[in-house]
Each structure stands twice: as C-alpha cells, then as structure tokens.
PyMOL Python script that loads the backbone (N, CA, C, O; Angstrom):
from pymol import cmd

cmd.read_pdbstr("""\
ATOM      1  N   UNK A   1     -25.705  27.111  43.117  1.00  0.00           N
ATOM      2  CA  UNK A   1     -25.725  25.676  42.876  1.00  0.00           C
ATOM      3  C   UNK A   1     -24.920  24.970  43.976  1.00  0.00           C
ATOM      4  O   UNK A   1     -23.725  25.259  44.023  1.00  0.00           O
ATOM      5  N   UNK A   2     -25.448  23.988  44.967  1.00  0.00           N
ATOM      6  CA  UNK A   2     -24.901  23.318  45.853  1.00  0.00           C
ATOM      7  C   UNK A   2     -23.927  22.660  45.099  1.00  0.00           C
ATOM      8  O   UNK A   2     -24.129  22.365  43.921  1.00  0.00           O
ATOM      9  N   UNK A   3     -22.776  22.378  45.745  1.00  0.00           N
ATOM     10  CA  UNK A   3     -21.659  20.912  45.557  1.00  0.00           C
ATOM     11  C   UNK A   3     -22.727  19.719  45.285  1.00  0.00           C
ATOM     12  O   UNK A   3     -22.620  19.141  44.203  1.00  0.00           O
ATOM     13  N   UNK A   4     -23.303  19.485  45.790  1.00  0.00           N
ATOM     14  CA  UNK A   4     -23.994  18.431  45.326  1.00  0.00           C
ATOM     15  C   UNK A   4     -24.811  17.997  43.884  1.00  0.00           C
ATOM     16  O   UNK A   4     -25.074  16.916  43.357  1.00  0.00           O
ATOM     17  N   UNK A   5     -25.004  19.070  43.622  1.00  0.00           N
ATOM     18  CA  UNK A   5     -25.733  19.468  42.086  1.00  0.00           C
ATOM     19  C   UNK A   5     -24.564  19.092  41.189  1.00  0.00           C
ATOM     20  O   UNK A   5     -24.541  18.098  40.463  1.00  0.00           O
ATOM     21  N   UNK A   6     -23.247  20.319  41.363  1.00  0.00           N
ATOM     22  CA  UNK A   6     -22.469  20.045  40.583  1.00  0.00           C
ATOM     23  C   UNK A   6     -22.039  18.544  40.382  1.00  0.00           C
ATOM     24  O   UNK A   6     -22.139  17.958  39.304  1.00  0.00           O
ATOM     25  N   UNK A   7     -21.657  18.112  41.285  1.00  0.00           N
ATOM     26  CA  UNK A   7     -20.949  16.447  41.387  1.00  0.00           C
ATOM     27  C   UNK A   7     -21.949  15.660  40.442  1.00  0.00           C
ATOM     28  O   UNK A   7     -21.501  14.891  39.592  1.00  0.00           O
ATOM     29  N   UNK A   8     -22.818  15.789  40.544  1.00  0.00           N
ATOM     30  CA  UNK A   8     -24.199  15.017  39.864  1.00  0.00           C
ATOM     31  C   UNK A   8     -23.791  15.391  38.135  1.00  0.00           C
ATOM     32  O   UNK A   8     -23.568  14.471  37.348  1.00  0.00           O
ATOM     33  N   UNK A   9     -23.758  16.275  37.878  1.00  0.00           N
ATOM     34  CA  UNK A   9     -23.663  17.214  36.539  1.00  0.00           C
ATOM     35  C   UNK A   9     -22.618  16.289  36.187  1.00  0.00           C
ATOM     36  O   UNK A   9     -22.856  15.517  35.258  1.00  0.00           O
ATOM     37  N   UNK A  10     -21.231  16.215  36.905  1.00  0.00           N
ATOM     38  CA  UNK A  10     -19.842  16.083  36.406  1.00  0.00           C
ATOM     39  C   UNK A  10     -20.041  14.333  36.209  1.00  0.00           C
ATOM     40  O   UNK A  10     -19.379  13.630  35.446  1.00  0.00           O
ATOM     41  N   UNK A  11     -20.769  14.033  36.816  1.00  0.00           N
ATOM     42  CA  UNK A  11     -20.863  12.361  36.558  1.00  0.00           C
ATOM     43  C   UNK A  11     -21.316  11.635  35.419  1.00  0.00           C
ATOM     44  O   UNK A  11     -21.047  10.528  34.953  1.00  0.00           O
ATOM     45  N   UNK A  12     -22.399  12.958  34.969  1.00  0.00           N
ATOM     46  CA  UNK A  12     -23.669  12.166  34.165  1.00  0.00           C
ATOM     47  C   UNK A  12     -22.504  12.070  32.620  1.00  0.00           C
ATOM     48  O   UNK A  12     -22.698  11.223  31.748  1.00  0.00           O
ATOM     49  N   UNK A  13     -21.194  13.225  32.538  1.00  0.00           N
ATOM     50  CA  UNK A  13     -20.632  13.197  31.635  1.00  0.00           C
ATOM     51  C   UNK A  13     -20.534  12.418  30.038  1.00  0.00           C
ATOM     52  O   UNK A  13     -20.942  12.509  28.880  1.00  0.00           O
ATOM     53  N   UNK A  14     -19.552  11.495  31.075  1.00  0.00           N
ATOM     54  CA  UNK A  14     -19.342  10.489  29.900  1.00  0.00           C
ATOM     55  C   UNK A  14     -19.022   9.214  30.133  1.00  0.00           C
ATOM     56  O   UNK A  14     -18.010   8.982  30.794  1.00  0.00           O
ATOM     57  N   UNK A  15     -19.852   8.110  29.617  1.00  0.00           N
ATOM     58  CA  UNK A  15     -19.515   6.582  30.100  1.00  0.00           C
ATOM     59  C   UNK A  15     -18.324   5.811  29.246  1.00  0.00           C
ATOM     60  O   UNK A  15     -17.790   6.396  28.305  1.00  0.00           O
ATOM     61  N   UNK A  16     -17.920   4.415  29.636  1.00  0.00           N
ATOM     62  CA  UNK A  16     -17.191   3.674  28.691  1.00  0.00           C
ATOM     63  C   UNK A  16     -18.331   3.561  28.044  1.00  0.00           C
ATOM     64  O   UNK A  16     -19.538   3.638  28.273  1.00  0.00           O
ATOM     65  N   UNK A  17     -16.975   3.176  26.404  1.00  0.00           N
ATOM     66  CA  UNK A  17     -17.907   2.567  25.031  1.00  0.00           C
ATOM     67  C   UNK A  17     -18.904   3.002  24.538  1.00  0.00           C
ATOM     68  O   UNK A  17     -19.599   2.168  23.959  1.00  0.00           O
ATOM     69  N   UNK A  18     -19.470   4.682  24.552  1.00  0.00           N
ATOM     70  CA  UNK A  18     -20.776   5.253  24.489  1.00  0.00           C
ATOM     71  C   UNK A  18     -19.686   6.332  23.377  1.00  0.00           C
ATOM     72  O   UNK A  18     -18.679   6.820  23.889  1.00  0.00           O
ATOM     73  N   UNK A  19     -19.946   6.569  22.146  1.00  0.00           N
ATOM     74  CA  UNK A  19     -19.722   7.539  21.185  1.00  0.00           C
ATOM     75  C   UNK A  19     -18.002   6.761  20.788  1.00  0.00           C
ATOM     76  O   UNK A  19     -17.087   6.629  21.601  1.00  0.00           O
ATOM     77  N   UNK A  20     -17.988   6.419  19.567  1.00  0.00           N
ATOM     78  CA  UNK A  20     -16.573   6.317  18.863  1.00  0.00           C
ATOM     79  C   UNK A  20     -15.510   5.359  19.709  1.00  0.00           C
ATOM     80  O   UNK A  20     -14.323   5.673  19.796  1.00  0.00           O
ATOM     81  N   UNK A  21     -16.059   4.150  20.328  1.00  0.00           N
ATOM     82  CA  UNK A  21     -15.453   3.340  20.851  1.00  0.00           C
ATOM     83  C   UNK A  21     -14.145   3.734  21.782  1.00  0.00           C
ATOM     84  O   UNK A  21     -12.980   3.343  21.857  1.00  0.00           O
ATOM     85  N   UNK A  22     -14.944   4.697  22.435  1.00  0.00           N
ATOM     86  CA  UNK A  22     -13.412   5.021  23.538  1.00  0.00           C
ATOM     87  C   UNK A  22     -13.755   3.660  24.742  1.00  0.00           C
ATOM     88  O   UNK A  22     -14.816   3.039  24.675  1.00  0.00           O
ATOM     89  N   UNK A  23     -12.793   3.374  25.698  1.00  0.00           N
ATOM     90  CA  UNK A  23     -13.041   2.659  26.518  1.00  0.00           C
ATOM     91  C   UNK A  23     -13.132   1.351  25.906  1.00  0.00           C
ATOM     92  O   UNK A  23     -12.171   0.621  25.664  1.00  0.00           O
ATOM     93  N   UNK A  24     -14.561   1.059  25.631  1.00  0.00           N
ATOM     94  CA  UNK A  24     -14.872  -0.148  26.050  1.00  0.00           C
ATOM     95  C   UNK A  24     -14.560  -1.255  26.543  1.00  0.00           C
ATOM     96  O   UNK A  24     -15.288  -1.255  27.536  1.00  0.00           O
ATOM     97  N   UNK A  25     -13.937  -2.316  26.575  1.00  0.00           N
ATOM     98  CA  UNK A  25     -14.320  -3.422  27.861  1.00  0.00           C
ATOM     99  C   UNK A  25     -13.514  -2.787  29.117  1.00  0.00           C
ATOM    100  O   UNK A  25     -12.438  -2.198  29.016  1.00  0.00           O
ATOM    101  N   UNK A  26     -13.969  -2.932  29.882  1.00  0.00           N
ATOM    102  CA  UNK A  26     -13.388  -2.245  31.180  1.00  0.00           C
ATOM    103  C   UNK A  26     -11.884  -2.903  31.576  1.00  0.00           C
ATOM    104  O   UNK A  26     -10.704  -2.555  31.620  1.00  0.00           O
ATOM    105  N   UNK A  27     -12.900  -4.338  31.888  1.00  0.00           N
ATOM    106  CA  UNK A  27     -12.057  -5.406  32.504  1.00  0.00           C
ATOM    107  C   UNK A  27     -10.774  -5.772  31.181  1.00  0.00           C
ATOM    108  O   UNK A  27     -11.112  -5.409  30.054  1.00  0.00           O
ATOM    109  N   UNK A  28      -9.206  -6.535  31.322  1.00  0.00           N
ATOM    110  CA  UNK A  28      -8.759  -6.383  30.939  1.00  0.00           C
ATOM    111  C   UNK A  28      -8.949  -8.382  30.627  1.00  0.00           C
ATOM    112  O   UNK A  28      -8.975  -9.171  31.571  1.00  0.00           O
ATOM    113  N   UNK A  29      -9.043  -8.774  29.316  1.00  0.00           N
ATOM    114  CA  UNK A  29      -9.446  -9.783  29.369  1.00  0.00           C
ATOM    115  C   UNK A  29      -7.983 -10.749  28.419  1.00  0.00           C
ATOM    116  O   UNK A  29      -7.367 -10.113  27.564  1.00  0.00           O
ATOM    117  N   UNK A  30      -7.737 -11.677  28.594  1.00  0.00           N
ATOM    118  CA  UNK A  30      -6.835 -12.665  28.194  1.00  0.00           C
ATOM    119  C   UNK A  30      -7.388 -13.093  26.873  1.00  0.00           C
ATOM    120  O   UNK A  30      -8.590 -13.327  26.992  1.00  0.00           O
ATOM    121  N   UNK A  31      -6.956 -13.278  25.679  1.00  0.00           N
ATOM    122  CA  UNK A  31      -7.312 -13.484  24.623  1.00  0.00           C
ATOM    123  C   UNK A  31      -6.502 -14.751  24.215  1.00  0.00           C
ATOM    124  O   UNK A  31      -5.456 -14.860  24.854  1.00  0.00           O
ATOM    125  N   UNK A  32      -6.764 -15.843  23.203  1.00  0.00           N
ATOM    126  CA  UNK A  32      -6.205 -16.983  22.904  1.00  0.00           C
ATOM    127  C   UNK A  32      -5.779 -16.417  22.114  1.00  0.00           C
ATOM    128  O   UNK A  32      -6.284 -15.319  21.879  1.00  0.00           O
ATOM    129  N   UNK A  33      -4.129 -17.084  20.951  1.00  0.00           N
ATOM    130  CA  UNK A  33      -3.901 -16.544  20.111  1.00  0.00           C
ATOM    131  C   UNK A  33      -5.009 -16.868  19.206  1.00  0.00           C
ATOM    132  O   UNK A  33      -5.652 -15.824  19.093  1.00  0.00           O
ATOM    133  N   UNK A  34      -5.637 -17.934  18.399  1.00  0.00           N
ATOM    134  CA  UNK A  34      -6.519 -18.214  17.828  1.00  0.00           C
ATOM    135  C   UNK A  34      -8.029 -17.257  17.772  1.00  0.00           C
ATOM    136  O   UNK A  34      -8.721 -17.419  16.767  1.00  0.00           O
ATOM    137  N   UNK A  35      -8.384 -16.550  18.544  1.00  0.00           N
ATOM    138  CA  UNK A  35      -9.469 -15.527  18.685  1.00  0.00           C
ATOM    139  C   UNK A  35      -8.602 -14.238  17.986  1.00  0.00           C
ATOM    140  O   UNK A  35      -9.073 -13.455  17.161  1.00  0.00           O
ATOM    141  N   UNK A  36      -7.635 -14.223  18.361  1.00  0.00           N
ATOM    142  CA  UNK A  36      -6.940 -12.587  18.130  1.00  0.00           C
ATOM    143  C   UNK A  36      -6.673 -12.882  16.476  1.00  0.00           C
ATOM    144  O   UNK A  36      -6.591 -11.975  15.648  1.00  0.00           O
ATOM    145  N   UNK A  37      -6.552 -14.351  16.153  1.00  0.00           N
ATOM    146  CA  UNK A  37      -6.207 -14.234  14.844  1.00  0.00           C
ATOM    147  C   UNK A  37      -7.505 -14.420  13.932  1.00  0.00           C
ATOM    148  O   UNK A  37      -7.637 -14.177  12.733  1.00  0.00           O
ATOM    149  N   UNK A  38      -8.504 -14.969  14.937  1.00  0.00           N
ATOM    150  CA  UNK A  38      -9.850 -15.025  13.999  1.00  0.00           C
ATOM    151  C   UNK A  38     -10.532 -13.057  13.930  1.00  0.00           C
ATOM    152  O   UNK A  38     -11.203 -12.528  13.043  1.00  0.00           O
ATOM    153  N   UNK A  39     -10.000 -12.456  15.228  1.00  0.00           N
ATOM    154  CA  UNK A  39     -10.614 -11.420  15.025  1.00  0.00           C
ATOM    155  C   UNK A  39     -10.321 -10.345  14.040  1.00  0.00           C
ATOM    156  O   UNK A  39     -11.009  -9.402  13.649  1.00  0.00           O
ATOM    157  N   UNK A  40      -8.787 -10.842  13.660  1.00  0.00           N
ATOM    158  CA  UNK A  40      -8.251 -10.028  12.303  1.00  0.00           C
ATOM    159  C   UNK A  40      -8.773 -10.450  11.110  1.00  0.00           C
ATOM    160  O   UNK A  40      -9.073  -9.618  10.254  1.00  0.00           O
ATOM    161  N   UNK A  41      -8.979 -12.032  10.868  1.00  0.00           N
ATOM    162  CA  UNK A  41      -9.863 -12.210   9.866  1.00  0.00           C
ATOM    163  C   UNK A  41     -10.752 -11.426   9.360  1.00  0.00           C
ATOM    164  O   UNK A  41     -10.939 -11.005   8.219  1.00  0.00           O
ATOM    165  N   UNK A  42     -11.414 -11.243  10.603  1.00  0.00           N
ATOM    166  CA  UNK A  42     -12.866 -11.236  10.392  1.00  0.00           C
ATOM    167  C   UNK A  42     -12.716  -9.340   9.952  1.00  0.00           C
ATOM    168  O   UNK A  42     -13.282  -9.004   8.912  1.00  0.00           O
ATOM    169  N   UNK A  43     -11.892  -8.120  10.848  1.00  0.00           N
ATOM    170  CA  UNK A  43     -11.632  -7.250  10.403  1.00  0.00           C
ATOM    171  C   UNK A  43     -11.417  -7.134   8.456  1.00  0.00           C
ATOM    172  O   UNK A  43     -12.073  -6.482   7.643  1.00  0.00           O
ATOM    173  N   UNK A  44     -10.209  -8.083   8.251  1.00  0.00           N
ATOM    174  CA  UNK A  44     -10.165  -7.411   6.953  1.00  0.00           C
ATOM    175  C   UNK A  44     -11.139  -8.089   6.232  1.00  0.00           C
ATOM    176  O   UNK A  44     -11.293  -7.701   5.074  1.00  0.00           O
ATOM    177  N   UNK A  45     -11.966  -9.172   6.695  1.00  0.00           N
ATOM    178  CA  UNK A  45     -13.125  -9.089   5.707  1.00  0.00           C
ATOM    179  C   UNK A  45     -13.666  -8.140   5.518  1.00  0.00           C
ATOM    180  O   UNK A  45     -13.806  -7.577   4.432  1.00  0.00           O
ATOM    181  N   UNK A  46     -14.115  -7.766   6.702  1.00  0.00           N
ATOM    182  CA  UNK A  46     -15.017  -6.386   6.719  1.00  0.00           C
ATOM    183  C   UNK A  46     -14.680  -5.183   5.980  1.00  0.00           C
ATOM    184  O   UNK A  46     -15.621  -4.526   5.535  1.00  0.00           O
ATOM    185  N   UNK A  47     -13.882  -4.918   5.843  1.00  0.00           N
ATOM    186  CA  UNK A  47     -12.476  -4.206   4.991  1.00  0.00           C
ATOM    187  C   UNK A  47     -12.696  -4.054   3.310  1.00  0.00           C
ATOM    188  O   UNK A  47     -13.052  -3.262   2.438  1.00  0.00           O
ATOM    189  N   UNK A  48     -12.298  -5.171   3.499  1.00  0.00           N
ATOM    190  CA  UNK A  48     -12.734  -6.001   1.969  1.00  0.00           C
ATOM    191  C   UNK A  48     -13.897  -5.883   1.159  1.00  0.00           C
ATOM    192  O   UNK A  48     -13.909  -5.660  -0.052  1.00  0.00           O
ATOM    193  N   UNK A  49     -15.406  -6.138   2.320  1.00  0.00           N
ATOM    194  CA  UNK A  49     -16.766  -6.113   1.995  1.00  0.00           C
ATOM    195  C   UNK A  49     -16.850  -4.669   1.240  1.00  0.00           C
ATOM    196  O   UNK A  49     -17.030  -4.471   0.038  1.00  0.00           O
ATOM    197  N   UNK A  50     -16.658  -3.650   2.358  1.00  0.00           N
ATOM    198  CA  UNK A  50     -16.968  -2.231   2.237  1.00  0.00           C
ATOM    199  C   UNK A  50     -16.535  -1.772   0.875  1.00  0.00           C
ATOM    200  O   UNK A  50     -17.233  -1.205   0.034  1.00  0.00           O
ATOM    201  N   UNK A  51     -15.272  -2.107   0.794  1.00  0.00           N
ATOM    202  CA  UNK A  51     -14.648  -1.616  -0.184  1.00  0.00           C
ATOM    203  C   UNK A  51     -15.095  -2.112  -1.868  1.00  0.00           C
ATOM    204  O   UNK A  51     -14.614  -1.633  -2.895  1.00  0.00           O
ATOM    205  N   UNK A  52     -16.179  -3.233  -1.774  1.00  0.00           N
ATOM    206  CA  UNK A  52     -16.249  -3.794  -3.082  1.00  0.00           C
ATOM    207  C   UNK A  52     -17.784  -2.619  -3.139  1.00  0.00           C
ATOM    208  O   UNK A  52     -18.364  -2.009  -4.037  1.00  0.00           O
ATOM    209  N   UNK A  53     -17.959  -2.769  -1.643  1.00  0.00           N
ATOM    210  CA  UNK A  53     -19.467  -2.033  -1.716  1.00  0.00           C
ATOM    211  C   UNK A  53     -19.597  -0.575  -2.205  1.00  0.00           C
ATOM    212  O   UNK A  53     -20.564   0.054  -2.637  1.00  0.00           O
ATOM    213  N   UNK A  54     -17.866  -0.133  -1.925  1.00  0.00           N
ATOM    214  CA  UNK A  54     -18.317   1.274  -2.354  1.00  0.00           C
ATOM    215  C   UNK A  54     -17.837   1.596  -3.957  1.00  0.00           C
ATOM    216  O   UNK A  54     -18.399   2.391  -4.710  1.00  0.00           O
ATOM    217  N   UNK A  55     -16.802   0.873  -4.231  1.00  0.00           N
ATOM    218  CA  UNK A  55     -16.586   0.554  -5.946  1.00  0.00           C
ATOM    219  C   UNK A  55     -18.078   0.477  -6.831  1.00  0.00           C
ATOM    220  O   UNK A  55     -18.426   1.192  -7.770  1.00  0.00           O
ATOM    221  N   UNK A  56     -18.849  -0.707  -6.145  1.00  0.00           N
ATOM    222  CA  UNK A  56     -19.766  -0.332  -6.940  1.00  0.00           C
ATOM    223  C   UNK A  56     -21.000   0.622  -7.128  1.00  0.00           C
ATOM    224  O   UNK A  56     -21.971   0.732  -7.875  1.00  0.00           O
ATOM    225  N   UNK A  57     -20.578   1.094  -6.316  1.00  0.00           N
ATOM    226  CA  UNK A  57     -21.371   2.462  -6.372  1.00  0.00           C
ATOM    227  C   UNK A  57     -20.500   3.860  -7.269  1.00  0.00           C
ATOM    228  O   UNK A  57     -21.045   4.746  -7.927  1.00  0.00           O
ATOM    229  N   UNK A  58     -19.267   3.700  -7.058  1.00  0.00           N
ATOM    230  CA  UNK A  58     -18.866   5.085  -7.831  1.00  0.00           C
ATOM    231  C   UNK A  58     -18.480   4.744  -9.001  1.00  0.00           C
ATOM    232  O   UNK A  58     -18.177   3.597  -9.329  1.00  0.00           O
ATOM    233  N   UNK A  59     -18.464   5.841  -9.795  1.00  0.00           N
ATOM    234  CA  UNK A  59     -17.670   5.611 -11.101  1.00  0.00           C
ATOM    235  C   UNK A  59     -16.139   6.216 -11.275  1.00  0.00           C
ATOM    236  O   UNK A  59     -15.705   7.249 -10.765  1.00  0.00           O
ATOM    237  N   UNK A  60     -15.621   5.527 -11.916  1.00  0.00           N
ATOM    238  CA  UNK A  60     -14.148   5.867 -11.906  1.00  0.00           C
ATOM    239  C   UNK A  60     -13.998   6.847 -12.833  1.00  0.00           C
ATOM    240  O   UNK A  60     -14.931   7.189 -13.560  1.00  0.00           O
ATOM    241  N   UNK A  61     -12.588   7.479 -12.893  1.00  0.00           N
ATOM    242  CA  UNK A  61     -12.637   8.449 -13.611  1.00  0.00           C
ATOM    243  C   UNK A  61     -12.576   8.288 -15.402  1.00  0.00           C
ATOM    244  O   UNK A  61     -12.904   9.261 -16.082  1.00  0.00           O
ATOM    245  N   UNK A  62     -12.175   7.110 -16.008  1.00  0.00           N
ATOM    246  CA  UNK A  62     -12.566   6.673 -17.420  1.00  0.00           C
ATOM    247  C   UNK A  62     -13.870   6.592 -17.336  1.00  0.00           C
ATOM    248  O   UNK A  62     -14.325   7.003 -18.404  1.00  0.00           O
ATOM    249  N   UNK A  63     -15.133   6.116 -16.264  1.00  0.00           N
ATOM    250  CA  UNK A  63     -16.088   6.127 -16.676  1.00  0.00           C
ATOM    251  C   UNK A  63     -16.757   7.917 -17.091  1.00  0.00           C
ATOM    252  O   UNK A  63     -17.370   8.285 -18.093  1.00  0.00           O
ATOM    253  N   UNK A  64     -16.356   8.648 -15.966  1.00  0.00           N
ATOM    254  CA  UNK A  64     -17.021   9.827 -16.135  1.00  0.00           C
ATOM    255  C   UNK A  64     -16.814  10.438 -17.645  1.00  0.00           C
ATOM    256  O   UNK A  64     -17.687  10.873 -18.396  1.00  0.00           O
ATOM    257  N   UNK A  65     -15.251  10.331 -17.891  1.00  0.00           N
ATOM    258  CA  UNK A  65     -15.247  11.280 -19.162  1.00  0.00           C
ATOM    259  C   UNK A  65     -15.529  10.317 -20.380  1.00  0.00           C
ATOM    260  O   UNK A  65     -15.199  10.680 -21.509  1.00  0.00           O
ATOM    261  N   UNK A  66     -16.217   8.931 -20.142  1.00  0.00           N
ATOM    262  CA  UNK A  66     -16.697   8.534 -21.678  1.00  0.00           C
ATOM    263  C   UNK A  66     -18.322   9.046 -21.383  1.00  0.00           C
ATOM    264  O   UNK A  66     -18.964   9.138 -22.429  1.00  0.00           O
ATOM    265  N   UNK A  67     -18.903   9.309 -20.440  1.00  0.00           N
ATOM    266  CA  UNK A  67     -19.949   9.645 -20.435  1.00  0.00           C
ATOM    267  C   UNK A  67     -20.313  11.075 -20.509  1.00  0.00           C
ATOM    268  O   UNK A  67     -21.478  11.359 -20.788  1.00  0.00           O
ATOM    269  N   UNK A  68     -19.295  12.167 -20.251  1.00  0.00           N
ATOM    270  CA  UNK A  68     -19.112  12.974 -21.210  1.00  0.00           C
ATOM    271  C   UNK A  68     -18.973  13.320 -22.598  1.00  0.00           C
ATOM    272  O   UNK A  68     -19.732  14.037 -23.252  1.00  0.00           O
ATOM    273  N   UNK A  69     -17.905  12.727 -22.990  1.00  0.00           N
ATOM    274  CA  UNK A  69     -18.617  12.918 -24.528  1.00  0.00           C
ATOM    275  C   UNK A  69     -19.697  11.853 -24.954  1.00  0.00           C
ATOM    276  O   UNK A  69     -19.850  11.504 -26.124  1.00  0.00           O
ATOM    277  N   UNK A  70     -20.305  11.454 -24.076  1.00  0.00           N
ATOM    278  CA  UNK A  70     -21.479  10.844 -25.276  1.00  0.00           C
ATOM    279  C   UNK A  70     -22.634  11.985 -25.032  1.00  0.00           C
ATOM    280  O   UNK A  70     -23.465  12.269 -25.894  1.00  0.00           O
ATOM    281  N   UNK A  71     -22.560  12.674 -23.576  1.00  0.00           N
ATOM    282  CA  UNK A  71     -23.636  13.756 -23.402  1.00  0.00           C
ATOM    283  C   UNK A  71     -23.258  14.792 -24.742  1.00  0.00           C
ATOM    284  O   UNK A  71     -24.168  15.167 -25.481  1.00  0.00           O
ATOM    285  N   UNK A  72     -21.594  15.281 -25.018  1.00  0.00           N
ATOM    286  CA  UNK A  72     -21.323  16.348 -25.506  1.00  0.00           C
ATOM    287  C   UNK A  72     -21.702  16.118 -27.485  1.00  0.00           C
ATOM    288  O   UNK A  72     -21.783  17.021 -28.318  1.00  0.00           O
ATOM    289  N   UNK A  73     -21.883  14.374 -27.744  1.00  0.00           N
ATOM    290  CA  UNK A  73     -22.254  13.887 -28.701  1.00  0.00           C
ATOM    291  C   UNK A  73     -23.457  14.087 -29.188  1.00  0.00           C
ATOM    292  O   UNK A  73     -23.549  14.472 -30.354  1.00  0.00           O
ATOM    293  N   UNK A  74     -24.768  13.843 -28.310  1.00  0.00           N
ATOM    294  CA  UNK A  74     -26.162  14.212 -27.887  1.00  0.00           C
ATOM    295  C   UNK A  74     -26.351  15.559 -28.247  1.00  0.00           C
ATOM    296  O   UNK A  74     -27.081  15.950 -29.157  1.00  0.00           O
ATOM    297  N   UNK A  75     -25.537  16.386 -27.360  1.00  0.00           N
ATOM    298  CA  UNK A  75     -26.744  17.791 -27.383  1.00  0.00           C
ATOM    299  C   UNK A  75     -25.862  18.293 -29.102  1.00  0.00           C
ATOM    300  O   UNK A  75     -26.557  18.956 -29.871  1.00  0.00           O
ATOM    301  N   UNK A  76     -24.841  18.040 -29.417  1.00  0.00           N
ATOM    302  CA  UNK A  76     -24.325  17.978 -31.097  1.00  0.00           C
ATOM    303  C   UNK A  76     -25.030  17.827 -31.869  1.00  0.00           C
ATOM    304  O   UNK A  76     -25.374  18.738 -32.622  1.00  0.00           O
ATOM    305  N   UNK A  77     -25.519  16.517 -31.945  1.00  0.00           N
ATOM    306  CA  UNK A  77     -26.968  15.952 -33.057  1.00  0.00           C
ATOM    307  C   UNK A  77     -28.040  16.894 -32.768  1.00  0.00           C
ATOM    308  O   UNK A  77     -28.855  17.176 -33.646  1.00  0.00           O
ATOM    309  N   UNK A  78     -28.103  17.424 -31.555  1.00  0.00           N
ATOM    310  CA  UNK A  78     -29.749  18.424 -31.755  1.00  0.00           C
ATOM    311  C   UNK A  78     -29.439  19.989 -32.019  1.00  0.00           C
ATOM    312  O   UNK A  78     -30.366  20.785 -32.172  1.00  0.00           O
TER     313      UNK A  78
END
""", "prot")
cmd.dss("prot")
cmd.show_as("cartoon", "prot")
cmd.util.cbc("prot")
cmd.orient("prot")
C-alpha cells in the first residue's frame, strides 16, 4: 500500500459533528447573554417534554402490583 493510499484512509476517518455531537461548530462564536439564556430554556423544556412522555408510557410500581392481584383474583374465580 503506497503512502498515498494510507493518508487517504486516515482522512476519510472522522468529521466534526458526525456521531454523538463531538465537535461541532468549528468556529468559536460569541453568544449574547439573552440566546445562552433562551437556549437553556429551551433545553429544560425539552427535559421536561420527554419526561412527561415517558411517565406516560410506564407504569409505576403501585400500578403493577394492583394489577397483579386482580390477574391473581381472575384465574381464582376459574
């Protein structure tokens, strides 16, 4: 394999901001305080959202064991 091949190989690697937010913006940019504080907003909304989103999807643990004994109530009566 020429040097040249290799160098090619070693480049194609890895870019900014491509897999799990390493890098990204290159350039180093000046932020207002007002953006930095809207951008935390806007984080723990997001925060917030997820978290109602995944509540309602699971059941807590009082729910599981009343729905146990109503199964263990069920197969009783038959």
């Amino acid at each position: 394999m020429s040097w040249r091949m290799r160098r090619r190989r070693r480049r194609r690697r890895r870019r900014k901001g491509r897999r799990r937010g390493g890098g990204g913006k290159g350039k180093e940019q000046q932020q207002t305080e007002s953006q930095m504080r809207w951008r935390l907003k806007e984080r723990k909304r997001r925060r917030r959202r997820m978290k109602k989103r995944k509540r309602a999807t699971t059941t807590t643990r009082g729910e599981e064991e009343e729905m146990e004994g109503e199964e263990e109530k069920e197969e009783e009566q038959q």
